[in-house]
C-alpha positions in Angstrom: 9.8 -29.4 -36.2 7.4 -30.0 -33.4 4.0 -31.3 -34.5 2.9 -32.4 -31.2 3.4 -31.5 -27.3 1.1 -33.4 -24.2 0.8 -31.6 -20.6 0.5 -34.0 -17.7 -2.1 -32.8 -14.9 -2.9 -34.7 -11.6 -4.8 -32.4 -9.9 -8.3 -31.4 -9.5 -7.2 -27.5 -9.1 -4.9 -27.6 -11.9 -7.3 -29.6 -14.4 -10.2 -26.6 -13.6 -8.2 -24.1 -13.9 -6.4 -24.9 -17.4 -10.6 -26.1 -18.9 -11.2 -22.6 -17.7 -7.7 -21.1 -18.9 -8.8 -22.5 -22.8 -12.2 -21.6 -22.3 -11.6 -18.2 -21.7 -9.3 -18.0 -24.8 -11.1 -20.1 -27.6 -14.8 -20.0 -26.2 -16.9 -23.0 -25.9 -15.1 -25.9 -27.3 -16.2 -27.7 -30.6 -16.3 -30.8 -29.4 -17.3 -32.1 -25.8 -17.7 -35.7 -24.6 -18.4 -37.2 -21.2 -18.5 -40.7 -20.0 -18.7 -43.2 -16.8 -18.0 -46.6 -15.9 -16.1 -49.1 -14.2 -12.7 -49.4 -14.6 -11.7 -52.8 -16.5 -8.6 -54.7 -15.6 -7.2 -57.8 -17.7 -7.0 -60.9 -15.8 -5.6 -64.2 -17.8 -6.2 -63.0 -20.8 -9.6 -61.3 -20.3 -11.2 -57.7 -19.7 -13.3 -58.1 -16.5 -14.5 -55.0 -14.8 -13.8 -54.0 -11.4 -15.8 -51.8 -8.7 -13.8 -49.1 -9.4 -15.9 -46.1 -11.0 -14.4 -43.2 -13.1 -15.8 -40.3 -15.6 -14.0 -38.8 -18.4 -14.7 -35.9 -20.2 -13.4 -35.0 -23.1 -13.2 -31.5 -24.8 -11.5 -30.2 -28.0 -10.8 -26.3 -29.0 -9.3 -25.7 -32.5 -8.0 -22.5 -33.6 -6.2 -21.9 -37.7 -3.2 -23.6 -37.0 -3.5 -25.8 -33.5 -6.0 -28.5 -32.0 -6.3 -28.5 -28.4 -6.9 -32.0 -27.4 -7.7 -32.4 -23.5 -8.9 -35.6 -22.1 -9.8 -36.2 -18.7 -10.0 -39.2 -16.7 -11.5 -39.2 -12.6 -10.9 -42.6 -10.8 -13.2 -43.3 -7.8 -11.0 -46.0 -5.9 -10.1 -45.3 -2.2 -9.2 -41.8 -3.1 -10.1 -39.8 -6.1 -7.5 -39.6 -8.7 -7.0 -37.0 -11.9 -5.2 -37.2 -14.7 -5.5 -35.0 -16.8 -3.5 -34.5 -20.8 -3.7 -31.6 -22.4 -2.2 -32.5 -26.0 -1.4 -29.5 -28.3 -1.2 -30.9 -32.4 -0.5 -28.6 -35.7 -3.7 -29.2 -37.5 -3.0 -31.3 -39.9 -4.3 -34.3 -41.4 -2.7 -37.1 -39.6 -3.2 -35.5 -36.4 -6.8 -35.1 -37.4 -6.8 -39.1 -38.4 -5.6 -39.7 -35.1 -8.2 -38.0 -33.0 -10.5 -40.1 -35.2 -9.2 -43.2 -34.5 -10.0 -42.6 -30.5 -13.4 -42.7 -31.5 -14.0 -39.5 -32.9 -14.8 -39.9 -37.0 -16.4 -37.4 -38.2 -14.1 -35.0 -35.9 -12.6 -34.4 -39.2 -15.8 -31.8 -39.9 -15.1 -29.4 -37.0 -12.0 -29.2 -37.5 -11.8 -27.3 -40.9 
C-alpha cells in the first residue's frame, strides 16, 4: 500500500502552473509559509553562510483522505534555480507527525 508519493519540479513554468493546478482544485491552501535567506554551506565542520540568496514558500492543501505537501525552494546563484516537491501523503498520523517535525507543530490542527 502506498502511503506516500513526491513529484520532482525544476522549472519556474511547471512549479506555477501545478500552485495554480491545486489551487483551482482545493481553494486557498490551509497552510502557507514563505521565507529568505542565504544559502549555508558546511565548511570543516561548521554552517557558514554564503552570498547565495533563495526564498521558499511553502503551501499545504488537505482534502478527507490526502495532504498535499508542496515546498518550494528559488536559488539566486549565477542563474536562478527551482525545485520544486510536491509530496502527496494518506492523512494519517505519522504523516501528520512528520510535517510537524519540519517545523510545522501545531499543523496537526488544520489538518483534522
Amino acid at each position: 500500500i502506498i502511503k506516500m508519493y513526491q513529484v520532482n519540479i525544476f522549472t519556474k513554468l511547471e512549479t506555477e502552473s501545478l500552485t495554480e493546478k491545486l489551487s483551482s482544485k482545493f481553494g486557498k491552501a490551509i497552510f502557507q509559509n514563505q521565507k529568505s535567506g542565504n544559502v549555508s554551506d558546511i565548511v570543516d565542520g561548521e554552517m557558514k553562510q554564503t552570498n547565495i540568496k533563495f526564498d521558499e514558500k511553502v503551501a499545504i492543501w488537505s482534502n478527507e483522505n490526502l495532504i498535499y505537501y508542496f515546498f518550494t525552494q528559488i536559488t539566486y546563484n549565477n542563474n536562478v534555480e527551482y525545485k520544486s516537491n510536491l509530496f502527496v501523503l494518506k492523512k494519517q498520523k505519522e504523516w501528520v507527525d512528520f510535517i510537524g517535525g519540519l517545523g510545522y507543530q501545531d499543523i496537526n490542527h488544520s489538518l483534522k
